[in-house]
C-alpha positions, 0 to 999 in steps of 0.5 A, spaced: 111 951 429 112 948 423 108 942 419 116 938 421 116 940 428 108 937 428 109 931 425 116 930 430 111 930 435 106 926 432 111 921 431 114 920 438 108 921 442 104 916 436 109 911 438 110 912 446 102 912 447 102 905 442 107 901 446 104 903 452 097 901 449 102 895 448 099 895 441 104 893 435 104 896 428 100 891 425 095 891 431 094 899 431 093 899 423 088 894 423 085 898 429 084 904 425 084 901 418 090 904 415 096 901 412 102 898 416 108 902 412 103 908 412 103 907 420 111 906 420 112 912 415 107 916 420 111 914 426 118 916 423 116 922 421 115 921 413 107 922 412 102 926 415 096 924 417 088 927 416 084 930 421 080 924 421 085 919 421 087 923 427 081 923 431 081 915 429 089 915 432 087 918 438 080 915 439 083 908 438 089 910 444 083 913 449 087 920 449 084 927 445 088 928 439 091 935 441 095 929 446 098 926 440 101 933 437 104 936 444 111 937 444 111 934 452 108 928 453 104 925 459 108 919 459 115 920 459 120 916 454 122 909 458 116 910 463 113 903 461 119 899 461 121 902 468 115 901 472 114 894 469 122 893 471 120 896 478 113 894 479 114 887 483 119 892 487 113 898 488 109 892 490 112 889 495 115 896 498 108 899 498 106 892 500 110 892 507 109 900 508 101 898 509 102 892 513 107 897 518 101 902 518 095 897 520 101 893 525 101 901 528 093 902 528 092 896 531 097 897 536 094 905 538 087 901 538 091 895 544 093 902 547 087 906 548 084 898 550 089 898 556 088 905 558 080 905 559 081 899 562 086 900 567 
């Protein structure tokens, strides 16, 4: 693995782990008290960065600093622009799936009533 190899990957993983944080450049830069073109040259791969501006890269995002530098990532490309896409779906499906659950509980429960009773 060589020194471009790791800053691709912390370029790509910088970038996926701080828009999932929904955090913008700026906001990420003041975060960590660095400079927004040092940050953007960064994430396009142009810059490296120091031990400790790692650990303040990685502390910041709540994740370790050997995450940021793995060539596959925890959070796949897109994944926050699919489950915010789908989340009222997943909400309502999960939703109906409990409902039916607690509709067959109750159901078992009137059952065993009506058994004991008769």
């Amino acid at each position: 693995m060589t020194k471009q190899d790791l800053k691709a990957f912390l370029s790509q993983n910088l970038k996926k782990y701080r828009s999932y944080r929904k955090l913008s450049q700026a906001d990420f830069a003041e975060l960590i008290d660095i400079s927004v073109p040092f940050l953007s040259d960064v994430e396009n791969g142009k810059k490296w960065v120091s031990p400790v501006t790692l650990a303040k890269m990685a502390d910041a995002l709540n994740i370790e600093a050997y995450e940021l530098l793995k060539p596959d990532t925890i959070i796949p490309d897109n994944a926050v622009n699919i489950l915010d896409k789908y989340t009222s779906d997943i909400y309502q499906t999960f939703g109906e799936t409990l409902n039916k659950i607690h509709k067959n509980y109750i159901g078992q429960i009137n059952s065993k009533k009506t058994d004991t009773e008769a």
